[in-house]
N, C-alpha and C positions, 0 to 999 in steps of 0.2 A: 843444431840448437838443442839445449838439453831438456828435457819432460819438465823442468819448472820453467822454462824459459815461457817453454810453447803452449803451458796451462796457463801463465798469467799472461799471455799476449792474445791467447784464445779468450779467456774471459772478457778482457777488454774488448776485443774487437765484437763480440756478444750483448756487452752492454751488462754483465753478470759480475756484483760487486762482492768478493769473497774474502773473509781476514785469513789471514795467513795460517792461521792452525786448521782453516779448513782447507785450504790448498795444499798442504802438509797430510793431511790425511784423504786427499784424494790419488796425491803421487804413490803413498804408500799402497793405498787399495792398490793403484795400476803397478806398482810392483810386487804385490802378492800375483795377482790376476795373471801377470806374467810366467813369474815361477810355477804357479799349479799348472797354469793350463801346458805346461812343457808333457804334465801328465796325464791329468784328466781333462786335456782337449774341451777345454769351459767355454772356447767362443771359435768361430770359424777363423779369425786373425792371426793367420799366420810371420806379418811383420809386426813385432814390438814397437815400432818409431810411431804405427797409428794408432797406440793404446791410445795416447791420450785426443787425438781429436775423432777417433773411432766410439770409442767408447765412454770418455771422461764427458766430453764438450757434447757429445752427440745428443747422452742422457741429459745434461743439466739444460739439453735449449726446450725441455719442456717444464723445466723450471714453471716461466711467466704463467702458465695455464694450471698449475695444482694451486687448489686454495684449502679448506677448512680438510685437518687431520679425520679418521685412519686413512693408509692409502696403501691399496695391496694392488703387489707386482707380480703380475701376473706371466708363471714361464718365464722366472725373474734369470734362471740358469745362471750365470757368472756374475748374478748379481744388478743387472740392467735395464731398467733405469734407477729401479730402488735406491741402491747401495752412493750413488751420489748424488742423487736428491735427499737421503738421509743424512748425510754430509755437510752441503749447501740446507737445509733449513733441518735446524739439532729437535727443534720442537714439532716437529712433524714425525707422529707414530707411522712406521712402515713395517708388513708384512712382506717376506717374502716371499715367493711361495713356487717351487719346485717337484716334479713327480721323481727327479734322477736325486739321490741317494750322497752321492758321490758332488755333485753342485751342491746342493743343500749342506753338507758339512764344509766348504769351503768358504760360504756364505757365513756358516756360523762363527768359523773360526775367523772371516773378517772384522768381524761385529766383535771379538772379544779382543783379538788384537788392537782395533783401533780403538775401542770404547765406548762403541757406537749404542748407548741406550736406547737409544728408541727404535732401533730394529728388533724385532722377529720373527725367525724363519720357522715356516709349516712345508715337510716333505710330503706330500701326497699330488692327487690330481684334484684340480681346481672343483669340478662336477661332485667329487666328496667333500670338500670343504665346507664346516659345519661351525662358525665362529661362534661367540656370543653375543656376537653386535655388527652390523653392518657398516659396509667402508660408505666415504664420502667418494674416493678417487678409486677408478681401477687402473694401471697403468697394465700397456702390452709393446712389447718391442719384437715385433718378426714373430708375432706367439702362432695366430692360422688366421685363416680370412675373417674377418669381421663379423660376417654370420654366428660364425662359430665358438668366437669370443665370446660375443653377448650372450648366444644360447648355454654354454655355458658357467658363466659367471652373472647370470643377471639378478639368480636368487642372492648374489654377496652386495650389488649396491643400494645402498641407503636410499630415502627417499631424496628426490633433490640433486641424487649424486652424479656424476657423469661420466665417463669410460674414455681415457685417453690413448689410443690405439696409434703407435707411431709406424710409420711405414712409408716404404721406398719411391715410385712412382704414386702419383694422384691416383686412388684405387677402383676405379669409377665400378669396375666389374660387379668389387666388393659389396662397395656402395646399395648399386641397384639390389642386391642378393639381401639385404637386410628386411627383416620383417618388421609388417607395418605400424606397430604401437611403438616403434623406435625413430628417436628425431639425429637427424646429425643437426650438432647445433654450429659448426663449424670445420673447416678443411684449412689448416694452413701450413705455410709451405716454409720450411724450417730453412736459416741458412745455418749451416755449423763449420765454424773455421777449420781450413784445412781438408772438409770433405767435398768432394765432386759430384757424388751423385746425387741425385734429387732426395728430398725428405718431408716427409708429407706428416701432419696429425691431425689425426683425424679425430672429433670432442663429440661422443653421443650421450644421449642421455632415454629416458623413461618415460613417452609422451604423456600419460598421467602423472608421473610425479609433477610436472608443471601445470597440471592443471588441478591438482587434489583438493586446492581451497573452495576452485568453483561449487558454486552452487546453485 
């Protein structure tokens, strides 16, 4: 089956309705993603044929769950989940945001090859990250345990915002290890065509920013 065959049979079966200039610049991404990573080793996949339901369908099944723009990818490294959710929705501002050097210029060169406006990639480490304005979404794909994501990143979300942490088995360990002014506001269990192993996301949020109106 060839990478358009299997991206538009993957979306259908997803339920994810994309026009064709975006499915066109998703193949593309996963044929850049291919070629570099031959050398700067940008993702641990080492067979090509799972680019796209590894990486293309993997990132877009958290699609349904990103709502209201900024939205920084956090330990975005080859681009993941960012680079095709900026794809799938053109009006959604996304940060990328990587400490390796070497990802970070790969990411950029995607974004001008394809013509993706509304990304921007930031090379540093998340804990310096110093924007002008707070995200709504923080997205994490395999970035570190949960803990350590929000302690982290928690000075970059918005008030209201929420933290989409995707990850492999149900992470119960995680879970328990999170500190207490933090709510999960959900745990779900991703199906993503083509993949076997379990896929879990996990949706926290700021237990006063849900409450800041009371009074």
């Amino acid at each position: 089956m060839t990478p358009a065959a299997q991206l538009a049979q993957g979306l259908l079966a997803a339920g994810i309705d994309l026009p064709t200039t975006a499915q066109r610049q998703l193949l593309d991404y996963a044929a850049l993603l291919s070629k570099w990573n031959k050398t700067y080793r940008l993702t641990g996949l080492s067979d090509p044929s799972q680019t796209v339901s590894h990486h293309l369908l993997d990132s877009l099944a958290v699609l349904p769950f990103v709502g209201a723009p900024p939205l920084l990818d956090v330990g975005s490294g080859g681009g993941m989940p960012g680079i095709p959710l900026a794809i799938a929705r053109p009006t959604l501002d996304v940060v990328l945001l990587d400490s390796n050097s070497k990802k970070a210029a790969f990411m950029r060169q995607v974004a001008i090859e394809l013509g993706l406006a509304n990304i921007a990639v930031h090379c540093g480490r998340v804990e310096d990250y110093r924007p002008c304005a707070d995200f709504a979404t923080i997205t994490a794909r395999a970035f570190s345990p949960l803990s350590e994501l929000v302690k982290l990143s928690r000075h970059l979300l918005g008030e209201g915002g929420h933290w989409l942490a995707m990850k492999g088995a149900w992470p119960r360990d995680e879970i328990a290890c999170l500190p207490a002014d933090l709510r999960v506001n959900g745990i779900h269990r991703l199906v993503v065509p083509g993949v076997d192993g379990e896929r879990h996301l996990v949706v926290m949020s700021k237990k006063h920013a849900e409450h800041s109106g009371d009074g």
